[in-house]
C-alpha positions in Angstrom: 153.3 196.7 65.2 156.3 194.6 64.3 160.6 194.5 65.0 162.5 195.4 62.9 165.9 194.4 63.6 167.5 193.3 66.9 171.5 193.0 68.3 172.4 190.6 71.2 175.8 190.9 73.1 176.7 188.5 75.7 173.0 187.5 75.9 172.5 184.0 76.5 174.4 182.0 74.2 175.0 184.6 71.7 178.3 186.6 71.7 177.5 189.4 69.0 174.3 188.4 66.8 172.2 190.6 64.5 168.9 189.5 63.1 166.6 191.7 60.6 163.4 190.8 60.4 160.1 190.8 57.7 157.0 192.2 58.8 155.6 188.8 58.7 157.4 187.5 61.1 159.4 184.7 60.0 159.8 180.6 61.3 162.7 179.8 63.8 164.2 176.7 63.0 167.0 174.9 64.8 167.7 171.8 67.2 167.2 171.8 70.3 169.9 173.9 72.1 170.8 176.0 69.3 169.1 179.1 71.1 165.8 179.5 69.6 164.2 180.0 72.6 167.1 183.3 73.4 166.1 184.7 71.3 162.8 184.7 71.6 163.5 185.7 74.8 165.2 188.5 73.9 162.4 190.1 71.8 160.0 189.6 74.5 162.3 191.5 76.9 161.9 194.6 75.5 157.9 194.2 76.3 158.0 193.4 79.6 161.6 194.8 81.2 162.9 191.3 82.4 162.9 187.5 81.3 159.3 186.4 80.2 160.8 183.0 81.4 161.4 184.4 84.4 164.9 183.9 84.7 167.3 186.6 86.9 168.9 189.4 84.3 172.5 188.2 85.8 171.3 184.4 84.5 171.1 185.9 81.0 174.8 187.2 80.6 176.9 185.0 78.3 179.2 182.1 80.2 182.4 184.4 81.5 181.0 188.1 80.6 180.2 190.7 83.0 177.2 192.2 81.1 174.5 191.8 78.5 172.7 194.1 75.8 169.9 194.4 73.9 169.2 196.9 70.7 166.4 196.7 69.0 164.2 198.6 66.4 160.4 198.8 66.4 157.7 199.9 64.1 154.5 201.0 65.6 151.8 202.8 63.4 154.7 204.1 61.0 156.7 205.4 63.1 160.2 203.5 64.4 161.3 203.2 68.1 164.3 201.9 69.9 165.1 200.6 72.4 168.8 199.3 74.2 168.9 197.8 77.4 171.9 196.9 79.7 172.6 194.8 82.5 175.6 194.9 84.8 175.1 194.9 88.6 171.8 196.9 87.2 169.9 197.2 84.6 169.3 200.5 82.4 166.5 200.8 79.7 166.6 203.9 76.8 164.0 204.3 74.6 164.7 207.1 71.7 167.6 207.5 73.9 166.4 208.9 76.9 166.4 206.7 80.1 163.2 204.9 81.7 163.0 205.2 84.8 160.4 202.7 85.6 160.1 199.2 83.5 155.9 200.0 83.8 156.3 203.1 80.7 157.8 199.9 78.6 153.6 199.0 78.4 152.9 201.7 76.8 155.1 201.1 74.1 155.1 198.0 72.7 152.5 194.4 73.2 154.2 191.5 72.4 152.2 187.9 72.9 153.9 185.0 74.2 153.1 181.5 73.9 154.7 178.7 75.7 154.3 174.8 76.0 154.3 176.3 79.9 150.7 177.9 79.0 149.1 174.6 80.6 149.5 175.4 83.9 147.0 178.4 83.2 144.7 175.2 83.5 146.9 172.5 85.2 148.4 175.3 88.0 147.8 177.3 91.1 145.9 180.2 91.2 148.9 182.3 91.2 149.3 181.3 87.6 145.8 182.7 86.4 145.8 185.7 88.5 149.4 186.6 87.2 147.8 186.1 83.6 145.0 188.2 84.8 146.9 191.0 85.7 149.3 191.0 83.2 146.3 190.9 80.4 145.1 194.1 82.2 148.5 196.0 82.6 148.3 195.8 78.6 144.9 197.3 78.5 144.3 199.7 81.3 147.9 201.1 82.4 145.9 202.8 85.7 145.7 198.9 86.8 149.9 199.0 87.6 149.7 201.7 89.9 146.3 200.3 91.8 148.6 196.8 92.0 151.5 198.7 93.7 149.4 200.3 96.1 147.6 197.3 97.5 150.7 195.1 97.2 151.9 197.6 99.9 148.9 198.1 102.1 148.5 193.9 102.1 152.4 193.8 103.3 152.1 196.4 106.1 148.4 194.6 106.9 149.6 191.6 107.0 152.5 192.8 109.6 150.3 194.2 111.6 148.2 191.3 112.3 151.6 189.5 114.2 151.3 192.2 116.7 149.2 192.8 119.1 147.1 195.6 117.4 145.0 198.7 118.4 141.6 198.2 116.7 141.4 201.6 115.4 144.5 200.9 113.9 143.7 197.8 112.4 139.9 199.3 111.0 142.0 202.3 109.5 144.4 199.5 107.4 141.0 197.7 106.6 139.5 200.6 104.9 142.6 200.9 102.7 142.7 197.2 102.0 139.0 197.2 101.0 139.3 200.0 99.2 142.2 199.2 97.1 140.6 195.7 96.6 137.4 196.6 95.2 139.3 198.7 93.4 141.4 196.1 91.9 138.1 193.7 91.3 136.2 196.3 89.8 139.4 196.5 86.8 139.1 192.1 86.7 135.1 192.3 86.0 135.6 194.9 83.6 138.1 193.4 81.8 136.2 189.7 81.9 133.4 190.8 81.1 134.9 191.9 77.7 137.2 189.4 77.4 135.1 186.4 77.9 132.8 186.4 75.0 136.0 187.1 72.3 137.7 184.1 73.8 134.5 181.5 73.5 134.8 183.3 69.8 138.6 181.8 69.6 138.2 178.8 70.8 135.6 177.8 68.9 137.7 179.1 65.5 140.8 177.0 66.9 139.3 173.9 68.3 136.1 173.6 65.8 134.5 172.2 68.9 130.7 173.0 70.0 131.4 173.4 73.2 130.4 176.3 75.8 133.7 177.9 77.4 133.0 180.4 80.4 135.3 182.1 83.0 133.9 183.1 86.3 136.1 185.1 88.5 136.0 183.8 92.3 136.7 185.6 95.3 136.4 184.4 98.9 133.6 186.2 100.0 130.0 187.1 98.3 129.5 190.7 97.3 126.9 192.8 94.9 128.8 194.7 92.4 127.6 197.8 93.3 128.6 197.4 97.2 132.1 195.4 96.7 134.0 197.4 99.6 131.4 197.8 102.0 130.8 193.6 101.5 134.7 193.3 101.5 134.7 195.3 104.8 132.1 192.9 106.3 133.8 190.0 105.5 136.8 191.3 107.5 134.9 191.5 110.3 133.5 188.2 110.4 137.0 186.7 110.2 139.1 188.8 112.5 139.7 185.8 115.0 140.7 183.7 112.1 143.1 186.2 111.1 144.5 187.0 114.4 145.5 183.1 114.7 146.7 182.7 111.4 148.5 186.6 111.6 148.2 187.1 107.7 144.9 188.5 105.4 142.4 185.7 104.6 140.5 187.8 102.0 140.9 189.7 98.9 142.3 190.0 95.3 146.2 188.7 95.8 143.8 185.2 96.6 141.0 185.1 94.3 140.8 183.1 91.1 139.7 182.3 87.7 137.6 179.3 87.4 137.4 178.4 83.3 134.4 175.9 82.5 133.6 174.4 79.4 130.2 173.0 79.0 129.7 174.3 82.8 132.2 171.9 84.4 135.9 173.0 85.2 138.0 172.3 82.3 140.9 170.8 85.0 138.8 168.1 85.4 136.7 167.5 82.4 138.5 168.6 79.4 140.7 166.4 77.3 144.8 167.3 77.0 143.7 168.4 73.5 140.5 170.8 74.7 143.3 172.3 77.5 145.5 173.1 74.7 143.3 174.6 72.0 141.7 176.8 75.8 145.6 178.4 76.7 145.7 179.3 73.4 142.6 180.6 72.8 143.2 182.4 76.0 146.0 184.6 74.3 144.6 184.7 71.0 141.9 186.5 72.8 144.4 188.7 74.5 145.7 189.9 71.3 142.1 190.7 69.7 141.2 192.5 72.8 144.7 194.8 72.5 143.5 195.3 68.8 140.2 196.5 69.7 141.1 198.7 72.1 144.6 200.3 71.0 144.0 199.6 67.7 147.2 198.1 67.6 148.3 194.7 66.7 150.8 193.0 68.7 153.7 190.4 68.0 152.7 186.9 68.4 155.3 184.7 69.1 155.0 180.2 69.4 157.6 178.6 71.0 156.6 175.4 68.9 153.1 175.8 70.8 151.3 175.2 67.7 152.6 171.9 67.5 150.1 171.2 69.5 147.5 171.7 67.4 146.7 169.3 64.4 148.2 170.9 61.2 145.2 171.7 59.4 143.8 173.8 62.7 147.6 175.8 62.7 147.7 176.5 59.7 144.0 177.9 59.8 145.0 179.5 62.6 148.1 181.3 61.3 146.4 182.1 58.1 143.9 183.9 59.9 146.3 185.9 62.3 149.5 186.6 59.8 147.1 189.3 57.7 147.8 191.6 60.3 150.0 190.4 63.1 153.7 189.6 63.0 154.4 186.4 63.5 157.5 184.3 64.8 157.3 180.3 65.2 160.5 178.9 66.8 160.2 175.3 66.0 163.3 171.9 66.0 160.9 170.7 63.1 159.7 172.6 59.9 157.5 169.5 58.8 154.5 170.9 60.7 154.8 174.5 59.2 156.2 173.9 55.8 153.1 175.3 54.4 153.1 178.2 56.6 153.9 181.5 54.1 156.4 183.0 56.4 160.0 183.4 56.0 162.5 180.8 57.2 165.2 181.2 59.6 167.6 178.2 60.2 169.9 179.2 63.2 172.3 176.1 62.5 172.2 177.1 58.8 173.6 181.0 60.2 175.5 179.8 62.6 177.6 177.2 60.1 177.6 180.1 57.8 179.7 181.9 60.4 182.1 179.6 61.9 180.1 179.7 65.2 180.3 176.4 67.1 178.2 176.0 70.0 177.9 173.0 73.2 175.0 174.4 74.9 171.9 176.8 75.3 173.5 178.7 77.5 177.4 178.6 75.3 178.3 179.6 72.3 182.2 179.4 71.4 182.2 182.3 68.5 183.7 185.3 69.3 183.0 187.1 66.3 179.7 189.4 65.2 177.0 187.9 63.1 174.5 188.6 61.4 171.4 187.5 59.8 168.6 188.6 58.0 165.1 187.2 58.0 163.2 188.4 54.6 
């Protein structure tokens, strides 16, 4: 799998910009505020139906425009797909040019990677931050997973309203069966998915960090349960703390709370690892990802480093990128090319482009330029 050519109008800091790109990939190189990071963002859109940085779609219209869009051009096993998304007051998605009507079908279509200096809180964070990892890892895996996600979401918000009343308990056992069975439901996809997932990443870390060292994730939830029996234990467990719940009024229990705990040498990496150990793990973690996409799909997705590799020492990144760049597309967005000068990817140099075109600029978010450019990355 790999873009081949995106347009941006009004996204960002870009008024009209076209970029073609190599099947390698190619190296983004600019100072800081040029808009390496846009675009970037921009490619990664088209994977996941919003901002993978989380942003609003009305914070990614140009200063003083009313709306932004998106073309772009994939390949996926020979054949080409496209795909234009709008935004103004709502957003509208085409692919082939017929209109999606839920952002969930874009998973089918395309798996794009991201990596982000943000990664660290996958080991620094909450556990919000490893569950949304979690589920998005699955989404790209088992598409059933969305649907099972929606479901419970719903249940857990109508639950959880229920408890601030002063309930019928035949009407609160009836929401507890559907709670615990969505839930077991939704644990039963995590295991699955860990349980294949955990020994490829010890596999890349180990390739990335050439350290010795035992990694291990255990998923954790807040009651014990057999994994034959996971609803009728989840059911139990709701019994036992239905006083607690009444006082606190919300659901104590269950998948929207549990957790992944990553160990290495069997201690918890937030506390034992070094800075350098947590970054070669967040990586690992998605490098992982995108082996476990290949195995399954038999597709390989777009990795993309927002100067993540940085991170690593040079002769570990350039292993690294070796290794993957035989069969993945690759972009790097970096301020500095000294780290991946010996990288054998094509160069793009945004200020070069955008001096090429007259195109002054004051901030990531403004571009001056009017006019359409273009560039191509070969």
């Amino acid at each position: 799998m790999y873009i081949k050519s995106i347009k941006l109008v009004n996204f960002r800091n870009y008024s009209e910009s076209k970029f073609d790109f190599d099947p390698k990939g190619c190296i983004i190189v600019g100072k800081n505020g040029i808009g390496k990071t846009n675009l970037l963002e921009a490619i990664t859109y088209f994977a996941f139906g919003k901002s993978i940085l989380n942003s609003r779609d009305s914070e990614l219209i140009r200063f003083n425009e009313k709306f932004f869009k998106i073309i772009s051009v994939f390949n996926n096993n020979q054949n080409d797909i496209s795909f234009d998304i709008s935004y103004q007051s709502y957003k509208n998605i085409n692919i082939n040019d017929v209109w999606v009507k839920r952002i969930s079908e874009l998973y089918q279509y395309l798996q794009i990677i991201y990596f982000s200096p943000d990664d660290i809180n996958l080991i620094i964070g909450t556990p919000k931050n490893r569950r949304s990892f979690l589920d998005l890892s699955i989404f790209k895996i088992y598409w059933g997973y969305i649907e099972v996600m929606k479901m419970y979401q719903n249940i857990l918000t109508q639950r959880n309203a229920l408890l601030k009343t002063d309930y019928h308990p035949a009407e609160k056992k009836a929401w507890d069966e559907q709670l615990a069975t969505l839930g077991s439901d939704i644990i039963d996809y995590r295991l699955k998915f860990l349980k294949d997932f955990s020994p490829i990443f010890q596999t890349c870390y180990e390739n990335i960090s050439g350290y010795s060292e035992r990694i291990d994730i255990d998923y954790v939830t807040q009651f014990s349960y057999k994994t034959n029996q996971i609803k009728k234990d989840f059911l139990s467990e709701l019994k036992k703390i239905e006083n607690q719940e009444k006082i606190t009024q919300r659901t104590l229990i269950g998948p929207h709370l549990d957790d992944l705990l990553i160990k290495i040498d069997k201690q918890p990496v937030v506390k034992y690892a070094s800075q350098g150990q947590k970054r070669s793990i967040v990586i690992a973690l998605k490098i992982a990802l995108a082996q476990m996409i290949q195995k399954i799909s038999s597709t390989y997705p777009i990795l993309i480093f927002d100067d993540t590799l940085a991170e690593l020492d040079q002769h570990r990144s350039r292993n690294l990128i070796d290794l993957l760049s035989k069969s993945h597309q690759i972009f790097i967005a970096t301020p500095n090319i000294d780290h991946y000068k010996h990288f054998e990817l094509p160069v793009l140099n945004l200020e070069d482009f955008l001096t090429e075109h007259g195109v002054q600029y004051e901030s990531t978010s403004v571009l001056e330029d009017e006019s359409s450019q273009s560039s191509e990355c070969n």
